[in-house]
N, C-alpha and C positions, 0 to 999 in steps of 0.2 A: 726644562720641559721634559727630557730625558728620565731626569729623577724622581721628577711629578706622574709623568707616563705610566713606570714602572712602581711606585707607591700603590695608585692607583687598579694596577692591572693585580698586582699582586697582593693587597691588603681589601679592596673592597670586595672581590666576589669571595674573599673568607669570611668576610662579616654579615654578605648577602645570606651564603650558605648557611653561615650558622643560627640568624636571622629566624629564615625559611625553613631549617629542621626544629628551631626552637619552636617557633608557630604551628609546625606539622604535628610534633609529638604532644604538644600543650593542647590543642586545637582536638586530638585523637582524646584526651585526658577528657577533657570539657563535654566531648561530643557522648564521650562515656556516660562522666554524669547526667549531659542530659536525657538520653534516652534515661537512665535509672531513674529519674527525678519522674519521664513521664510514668514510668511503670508501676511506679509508686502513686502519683495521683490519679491511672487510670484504677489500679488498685482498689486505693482509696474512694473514687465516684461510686466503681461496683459495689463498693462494701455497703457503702452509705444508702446506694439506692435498695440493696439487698435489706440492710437491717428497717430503711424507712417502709417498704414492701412487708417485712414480718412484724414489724412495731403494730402497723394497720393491719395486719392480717390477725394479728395474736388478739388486738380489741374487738375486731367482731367478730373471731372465734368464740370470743365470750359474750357476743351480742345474740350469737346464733345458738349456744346451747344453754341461755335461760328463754330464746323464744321458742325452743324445740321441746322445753319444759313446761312455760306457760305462756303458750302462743295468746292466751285473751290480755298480757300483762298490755303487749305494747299497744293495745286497744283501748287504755287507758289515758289520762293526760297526763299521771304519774311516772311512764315510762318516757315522757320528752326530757326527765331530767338524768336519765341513764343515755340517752345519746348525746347531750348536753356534755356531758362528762368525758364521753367518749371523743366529741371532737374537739374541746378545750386540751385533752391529753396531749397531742399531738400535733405542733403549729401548720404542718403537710394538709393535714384534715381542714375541708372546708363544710363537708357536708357529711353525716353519718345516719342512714336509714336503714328503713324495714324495710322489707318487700313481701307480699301472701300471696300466693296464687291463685287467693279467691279475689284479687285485685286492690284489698286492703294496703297503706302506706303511708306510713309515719317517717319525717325527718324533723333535723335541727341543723340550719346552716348559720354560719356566719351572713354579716350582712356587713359589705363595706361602698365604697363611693361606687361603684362600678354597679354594683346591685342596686343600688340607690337609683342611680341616673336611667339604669336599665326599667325601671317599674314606678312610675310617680306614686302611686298609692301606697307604698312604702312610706313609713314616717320619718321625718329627717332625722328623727335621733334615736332611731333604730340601729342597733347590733346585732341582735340574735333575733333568728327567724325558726318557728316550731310551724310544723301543720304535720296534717295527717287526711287522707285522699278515703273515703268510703267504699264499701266494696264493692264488686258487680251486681249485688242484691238487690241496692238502692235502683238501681234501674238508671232511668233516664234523671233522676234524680240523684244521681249522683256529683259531689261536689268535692271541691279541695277545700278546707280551712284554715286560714293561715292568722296566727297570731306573731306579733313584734315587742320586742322588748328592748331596754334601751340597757340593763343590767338583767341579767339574769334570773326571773320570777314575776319583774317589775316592768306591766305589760302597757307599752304606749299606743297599742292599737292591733287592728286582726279586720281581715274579711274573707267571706265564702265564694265562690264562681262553682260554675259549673267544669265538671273536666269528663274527657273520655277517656284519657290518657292511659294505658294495657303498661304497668310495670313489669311485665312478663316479656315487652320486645326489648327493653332497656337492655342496649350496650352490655356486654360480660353475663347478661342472665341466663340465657340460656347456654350458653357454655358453661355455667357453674351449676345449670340442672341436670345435663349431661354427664358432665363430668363427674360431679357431685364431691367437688375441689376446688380450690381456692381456683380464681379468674380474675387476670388483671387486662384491662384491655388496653387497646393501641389508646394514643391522646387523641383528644375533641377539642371541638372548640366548646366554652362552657357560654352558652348564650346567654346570661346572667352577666358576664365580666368580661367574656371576649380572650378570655387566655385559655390555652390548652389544661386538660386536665385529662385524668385519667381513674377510669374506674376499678377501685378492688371490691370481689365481688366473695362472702363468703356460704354455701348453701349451709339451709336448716333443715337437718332431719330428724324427723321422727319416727322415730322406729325404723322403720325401715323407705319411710315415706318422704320423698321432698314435699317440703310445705313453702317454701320461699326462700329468701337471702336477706343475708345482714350485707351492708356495702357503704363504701365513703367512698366518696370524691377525694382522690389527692389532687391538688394544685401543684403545679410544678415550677410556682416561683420560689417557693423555697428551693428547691431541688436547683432553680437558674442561680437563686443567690447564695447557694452552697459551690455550685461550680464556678460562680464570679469570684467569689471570694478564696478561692482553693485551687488558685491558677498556678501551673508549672512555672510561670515567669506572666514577668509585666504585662508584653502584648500578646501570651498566648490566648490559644482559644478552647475550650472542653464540649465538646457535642455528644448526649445519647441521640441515636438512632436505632430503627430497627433495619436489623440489617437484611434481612427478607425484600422490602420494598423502600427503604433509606428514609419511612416517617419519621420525624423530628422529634424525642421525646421531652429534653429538654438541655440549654445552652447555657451558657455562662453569660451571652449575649440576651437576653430575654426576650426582644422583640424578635431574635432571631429563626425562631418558634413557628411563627405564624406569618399570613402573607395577605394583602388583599387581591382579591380577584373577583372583577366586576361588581363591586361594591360589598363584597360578602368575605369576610376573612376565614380563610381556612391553614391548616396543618400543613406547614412546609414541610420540604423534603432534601436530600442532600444533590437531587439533581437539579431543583428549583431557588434553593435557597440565595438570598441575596448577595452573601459572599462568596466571590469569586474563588477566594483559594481553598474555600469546602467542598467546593464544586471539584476544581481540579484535582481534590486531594480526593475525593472520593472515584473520577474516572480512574486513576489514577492505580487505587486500589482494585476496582474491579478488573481493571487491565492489567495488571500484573498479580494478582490475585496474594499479593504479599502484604504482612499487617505495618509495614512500617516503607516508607515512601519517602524520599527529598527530589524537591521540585523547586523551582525560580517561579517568585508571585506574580500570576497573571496583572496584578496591581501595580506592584513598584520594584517588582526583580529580587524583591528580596529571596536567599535563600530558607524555606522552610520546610520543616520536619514533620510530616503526617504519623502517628502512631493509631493502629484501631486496636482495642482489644473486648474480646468478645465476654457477657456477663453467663454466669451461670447455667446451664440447663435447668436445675432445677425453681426456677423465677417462673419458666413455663413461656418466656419470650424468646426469640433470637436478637436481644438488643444487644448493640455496643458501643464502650465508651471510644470518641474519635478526639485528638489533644493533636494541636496543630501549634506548632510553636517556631517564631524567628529563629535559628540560628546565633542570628547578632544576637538576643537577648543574652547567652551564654558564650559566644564567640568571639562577640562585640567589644568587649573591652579589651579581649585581647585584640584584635586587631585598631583598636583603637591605642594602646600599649605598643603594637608593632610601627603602626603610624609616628609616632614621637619616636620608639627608637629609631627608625629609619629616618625622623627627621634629625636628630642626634647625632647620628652618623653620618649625614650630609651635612652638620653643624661642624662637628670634628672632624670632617675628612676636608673644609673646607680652610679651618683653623687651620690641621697639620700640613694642607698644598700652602696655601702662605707663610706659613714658619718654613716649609722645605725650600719655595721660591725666595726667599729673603738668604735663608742661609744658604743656597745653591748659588745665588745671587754675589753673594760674598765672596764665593769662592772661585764662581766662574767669569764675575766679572773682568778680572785679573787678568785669565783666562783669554779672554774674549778680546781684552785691549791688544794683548800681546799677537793675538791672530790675527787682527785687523792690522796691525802695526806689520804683520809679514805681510799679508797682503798688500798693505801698502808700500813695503820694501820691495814685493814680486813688479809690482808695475812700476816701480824705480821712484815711486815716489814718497820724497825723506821728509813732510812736513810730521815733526813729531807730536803724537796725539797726547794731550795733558792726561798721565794718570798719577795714583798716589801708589808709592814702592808699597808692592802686598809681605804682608807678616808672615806672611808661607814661604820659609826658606825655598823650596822645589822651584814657586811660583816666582821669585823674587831673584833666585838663579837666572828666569826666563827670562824674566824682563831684563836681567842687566847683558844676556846673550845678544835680545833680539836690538839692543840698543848700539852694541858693539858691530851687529853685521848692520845697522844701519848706517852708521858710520865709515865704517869700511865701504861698501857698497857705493857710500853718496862721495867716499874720496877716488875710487876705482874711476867713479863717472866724469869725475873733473879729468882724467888722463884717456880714457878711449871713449868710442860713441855707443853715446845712450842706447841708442837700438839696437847695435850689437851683445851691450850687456843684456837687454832685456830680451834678443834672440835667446844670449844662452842660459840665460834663467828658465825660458819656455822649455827648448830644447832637451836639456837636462844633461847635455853634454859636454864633458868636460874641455877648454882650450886646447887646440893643436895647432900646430904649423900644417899650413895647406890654403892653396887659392883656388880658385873658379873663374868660368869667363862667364861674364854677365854684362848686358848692354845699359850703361850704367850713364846718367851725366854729369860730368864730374864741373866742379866752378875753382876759378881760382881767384882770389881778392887780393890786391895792393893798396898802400898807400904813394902817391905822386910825392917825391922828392922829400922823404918821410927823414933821410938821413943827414940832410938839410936841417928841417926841423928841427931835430934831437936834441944837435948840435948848439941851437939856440937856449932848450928849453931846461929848466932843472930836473932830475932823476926824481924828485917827487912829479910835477908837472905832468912829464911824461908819461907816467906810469898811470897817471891818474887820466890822461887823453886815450894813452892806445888800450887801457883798460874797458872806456866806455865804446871807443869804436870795437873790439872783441866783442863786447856783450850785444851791442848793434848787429852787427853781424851773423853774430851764430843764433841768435835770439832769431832772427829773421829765418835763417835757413832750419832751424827746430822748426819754428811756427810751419813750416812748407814740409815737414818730416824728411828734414835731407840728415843726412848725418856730417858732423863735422870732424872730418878726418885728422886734420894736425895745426898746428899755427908754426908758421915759419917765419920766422924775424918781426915784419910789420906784414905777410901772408897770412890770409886763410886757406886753407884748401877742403872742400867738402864733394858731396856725391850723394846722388840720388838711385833708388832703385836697389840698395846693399846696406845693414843688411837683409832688409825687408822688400821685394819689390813693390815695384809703384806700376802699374800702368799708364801712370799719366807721368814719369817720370820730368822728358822736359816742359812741360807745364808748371811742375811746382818748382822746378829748376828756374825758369822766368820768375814765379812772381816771388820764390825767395831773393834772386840778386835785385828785382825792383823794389823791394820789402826795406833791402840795406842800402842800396841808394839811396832813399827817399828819409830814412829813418837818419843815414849819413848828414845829408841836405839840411834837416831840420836840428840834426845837434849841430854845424858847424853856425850856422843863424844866431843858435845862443852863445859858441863860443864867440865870435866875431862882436857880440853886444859884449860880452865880458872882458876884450881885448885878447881873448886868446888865439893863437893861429889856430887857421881851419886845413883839415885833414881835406883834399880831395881821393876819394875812393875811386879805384878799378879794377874790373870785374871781366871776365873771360866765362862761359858756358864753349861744352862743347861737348856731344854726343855719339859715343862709340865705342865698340865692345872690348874689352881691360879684363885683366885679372884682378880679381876681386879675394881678401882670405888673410889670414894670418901668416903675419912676413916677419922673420926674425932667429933665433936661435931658440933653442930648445928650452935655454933657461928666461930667456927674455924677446918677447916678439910685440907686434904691433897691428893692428887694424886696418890694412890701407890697399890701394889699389895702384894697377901698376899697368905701363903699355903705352900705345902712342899717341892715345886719345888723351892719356893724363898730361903727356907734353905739349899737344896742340893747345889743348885750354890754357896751361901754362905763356903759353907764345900769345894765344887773343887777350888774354891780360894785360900783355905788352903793346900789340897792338894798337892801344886805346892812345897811345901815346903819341903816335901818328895820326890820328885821324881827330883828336880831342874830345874822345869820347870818354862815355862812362861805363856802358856796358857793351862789349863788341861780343857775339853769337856766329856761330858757324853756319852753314849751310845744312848740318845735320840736323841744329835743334829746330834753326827756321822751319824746314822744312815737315817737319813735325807737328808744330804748331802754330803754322804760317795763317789761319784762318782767324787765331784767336789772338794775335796780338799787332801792338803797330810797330813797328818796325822799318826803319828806312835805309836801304841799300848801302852801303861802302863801297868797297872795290876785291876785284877776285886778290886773295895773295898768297904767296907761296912761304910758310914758315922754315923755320933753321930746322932741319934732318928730314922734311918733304919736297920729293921732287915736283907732284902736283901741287897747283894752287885750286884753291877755293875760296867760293864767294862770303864776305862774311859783310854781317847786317847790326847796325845798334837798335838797340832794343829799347822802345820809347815808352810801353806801356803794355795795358789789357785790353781786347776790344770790350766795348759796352759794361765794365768792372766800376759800380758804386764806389769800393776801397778807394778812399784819399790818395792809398799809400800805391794800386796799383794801376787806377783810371790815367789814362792818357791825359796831360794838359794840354787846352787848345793851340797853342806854341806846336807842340812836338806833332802835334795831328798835321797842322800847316807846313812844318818843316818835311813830315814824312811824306805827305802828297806830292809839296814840289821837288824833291830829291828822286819821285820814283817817276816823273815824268824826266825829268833831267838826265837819268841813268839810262830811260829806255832811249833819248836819242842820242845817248854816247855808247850804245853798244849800236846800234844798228850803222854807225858811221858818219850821224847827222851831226860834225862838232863842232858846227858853228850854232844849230841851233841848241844844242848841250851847253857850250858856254854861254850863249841868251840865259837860258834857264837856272843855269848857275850864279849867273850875275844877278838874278832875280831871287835868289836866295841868299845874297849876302846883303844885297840890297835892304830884307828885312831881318837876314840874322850873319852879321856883318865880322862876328866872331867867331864864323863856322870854319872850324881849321878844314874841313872834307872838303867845304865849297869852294876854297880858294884854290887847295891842292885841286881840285877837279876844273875848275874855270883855269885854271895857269894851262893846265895838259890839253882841256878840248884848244884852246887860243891857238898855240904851235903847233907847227908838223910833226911835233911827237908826238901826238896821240896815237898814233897807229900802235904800240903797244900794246894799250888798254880797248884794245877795239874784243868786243867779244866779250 
């Protein structure tokens, strides 16, 4: 995890960074081109709208000085075929007229489904539409004349109305009589088709005289399907506006033009318009008064790029081209590029941590056995873990170390006690000779008439009996965490409280000698089935403050405790031999744990090298203990009741009624060597000894 940690800390944020400045500097490149790409197509818009503005302008330059020539020509029907001409030159051109200022007015429009549907008296297979309007002379009898044709000459119908109609307020006219120069106007709506159009107006002079205008109608679907089709990128967008009051001249979007409002459609604008990021891009611009803007779409967050740029002064308008373009469209693939490589990179950083962990794995396995293996050598315990010897000399060295101090270690344990060793593993301290006093309770075990035994039995036999009674034994006092001090011939001797303390020292001191009693009990059961002689076990407890440390010479010392507690237990061992006991306890541990066990009285006595006697008690059981091994049996419950009613009236002096009670416990356990000893003495005038 270590090597995976560090891989990681170290190899992925250089592939981040370099990722992220690849992206930054590509991303700077791209952003380059795109603004050039728009400058170029806003460019390109101005040029196109400039050359389509002089294409129409330079036709009825020439409209206007043959009628400046011969003003009665276009008063002819022969001059519908010179506007004819004029507006077939140029697909922009929808309409190309005369205008007089005596009210006279000759066109030639195109005629398509939107003119059609606008006018039923229209022919259905009408194209081309000619009329020409009478002057103000006619009076009230003035009319429009309109003839249709469905090919050019070839007339599929015509009618007259009446008109009032003043060509002299027409949109750009007067601005071009004033001027007396070209006039193009804002866009209209063309009531005829319902799309924007726009008028170019050119005056006729003679002499020095305006007499009228030559003028076409541009339509500005061409102009929409020049900017559809002449787009920066996929989902850009292109808008003339003028930029005075943000009228909508024409889009790449075509409907985008125009609006309805209360049933009547009129000329959008960039603060009206239906898309939202024209909208924004236009606040945008008036608010920072800069031609070039990026913004997140009011729509879907994309980021996008506002460019305005302004056409001309000499066009005579303040229009401007506006290119609103994604980002993503030019950004897009690289960040779609950055996407896969970063998933790439999470692909092979995912590859290289499993190749690191597998081969890390290999290495630290090894590793990791041999660590476990100490620590299970630190807590003393030698079950060895299955690994396979590693092909790494270093690693292969370790293993055969930690195998060697397991070894040693698990032989050390066989000769002193477990807790000692595992004290001085904690510790960190090396062995010395030195003792302590500590209140310690020391047990000492025999076997009854063991050398009897021996004598009988073969040196396999043997070995193979006191073998299992040892492992009974200290098995029991481990389970209770006493430590086993020494084995002395067919002796145990152990101790509790050293060298770990116990708080509850004689407690675990009872239920480890009960632990080997009972465990004794249930092996001699089986040897007795098998014909083998049974070992009877005795056990001595006794609590009180020793020298506790390491006892011996410089070069060679021992584990053990030493003082006159160690003798006393030594002596209740013996004890048991006299009273026919199993387990005889002092008055120290009684007392100690007098609440928690059963226990029935003996007699006070005075051991070899103590001048005082004291009381000592066998030890029958646990109070209220489930364990098999330390529950009281009902037997020893009934023996200890009547023993302690019996004892209280041979201390208070009552020993006639001590022997009753005595006699009533041999009565039911008739093999009690205490009861007899004690029924013989309350019986005679000797008892006053034992009085007390």
């Amino acid at each position: 995890m270590i090597v995976s940690g560090l891989f990681v800390a170290l190899s992925i944020p250089i592939l981040i960074f370099i990722l992220a400045y690849n992206y930054y500097r590509t991303s700077q490149t791209i952003t380059a081109t795109l603004q050039e790409d728009v400058r170029k197509a806003s460019e390109t818009s101005i040029e196109t709208i400039d050359r389509m503005i002089d294409g129409v302008a330079a036709r009825l330059g020439v409209l206007a000085q043959v009628a400046a020539t011969d003003p009665d020509f276009f008063r002819q029907e022969q001059s519908r075929d010179v506007l004819y001409r004029v507006v077939v030159s140029l697909e922009e051109i929808d309409a190309a007229y005369v205008s007089f200022e005596d009210g006279y007015h000759r066109v030639v429009t195109r005629i398509d489904d939107d003119r059609r549907r606008s006018d039923p008296k229209i022919p259905a297979t009408a194209n081309w539409h000619s009329s020409y309007i009478d002057d103000f002379s006619a009076g009230e009898h003035r009319e429009r004349h309109r003839t249709f044709f469905d090919r050019w000459e070839h007339v599929v119908g015509g009618y007259s109305f009446p008109t009032t109609m003043d060509v002299r307020i027409l949109a750009g006219y007067p601005e071009a009589k004033q001027s007396r120069a070209l006039a193009v106007t804002d866009p209209a709506i063309n009531p005829d088709t319902g799309y924007p159009i726009i008028f170019v107006r050119v005056p006729i002079i003679r002499g020095d005289e305006f007499i009228g205008c030559t003028s076409a109608n541009v339509t500005l679907n061409v102009l929409s399907r020049f900017l559809a089709t002449h787009r920066v990128s996929t989902n850009s967008t292109t808008i003339i506006a003028d930029a005075s009051n943000g009228r909508i001249i024409a889009a790449s979007e075509r409907s985008a033009g125009i609006r309805m409002v209360d049933g009547q459609l009129q000329i959008a604008s960039l603060q009206n318009i239906a898309d939202a990021d024209t909208r924004e891009a236009y606040r945008l611009q008036v608010q920072t008064k800069r031609d070039h803007v990026v913004f997140d779409s009011p729509r879907d967050g994309r980021e996008i790029s506002a460019s305005f740029a302004r056409f001309s002064p000499s066009l005579g308008q303040t229009w401007q081209a506006i290119i609103l373009t994604p980002t993503d469209d030019f950004i897009g693939p690289l960040k779609d590029t950055n996407r896969q490589m970063a998933l790439i990179i999470v692909m092979l950083t995912v590859s290289e941590l499993v190749l690191i962990q597998f081969l890390s794995r290999r290495l630290s396995k090894p590793i990791e056995n041999i660590s476990n293996d100490l620590k299970s050598i630190e807590r003393l315990s030698f079950k060895e873990q299955p690994s396979r010897p590693s092909k790494i000399r270093e690693i292969a060295q370790l293993q055969s170390a930690a195998g060697l101090l397991r070894n040693s270690l698990q032989s050390f344990s066989s000769f002193a006690p477990v807790e000692l060793i595992r004290e001085l593993i904690e510790s960190k301290i090396p062995l010395r000779l030195g003792v302590e006093r500590r209140h310690l309770t020391v047990l000492f075990s025999d076997l009854e008439n063991f050398s009897t035994q021996a004598e009988r039995l073969t040196p396999d036999d043997l070995l193979a009996q006191i073998s299992l009674y040892f492992e009974q034994v200290s098995s029991a006092i481990s389970q209770e965490q006493g430590t086993v001090d020494k084995f002395i011939g067919d002796g145990v001797m152990a101790f509790w409280g050293a060298p770990v303390s116990l708080p509850d020292a004689e407690m675990r001191a009872c239920s480890g000698a009960l632990r080997a009693s009972r465990r004794m009990e249930a092996t001699n059961v089986k040897w007795r089935a098998e014909g083998r002689p049974a070992l009877r076990l005795r056990i001595g407890l006794h609590s009180a403050e020793v020298l506790v440390g390491n006892v011996g010479s410089s070069e060679r010392f021992s584990y053990t405790v030493m003082g006159d507690g160690v003798n006393v237990a030594a002596r209740l061992e013996g004890t048991n031999k006299n009273f026919g006991t199993t387990i005889c306890i002092s008055d120290s541990v009684f007392d100690a744990v007098a609440s928690k066990i059963v226990a029935r009285p003996l007699r006070r006595v005075q051991v070899k090298g103590r001048a005082q006697a004291f009381m000592v008690y066998e030890l029958l059981g646990i109070v209220d203990s489930v364990d098999p091994e330390l529950k009281a049996r009902p037997q020893d419950t009934l023996l200890c009741e009547m023993s302690w009613t019996a004892s209280k009236h041979f201390e208070r002096g009552d020993f006639a009624e001590a022997a009753r009670c005595y006699k009533e416990i041999l009565q039911k356990f008739p093999d009690d060597a205490l009861a007899k000893s004690m029924f013989a003495a309350a019986s005679t005038s000797d008892s006053q000894p034992f009085k007390g």
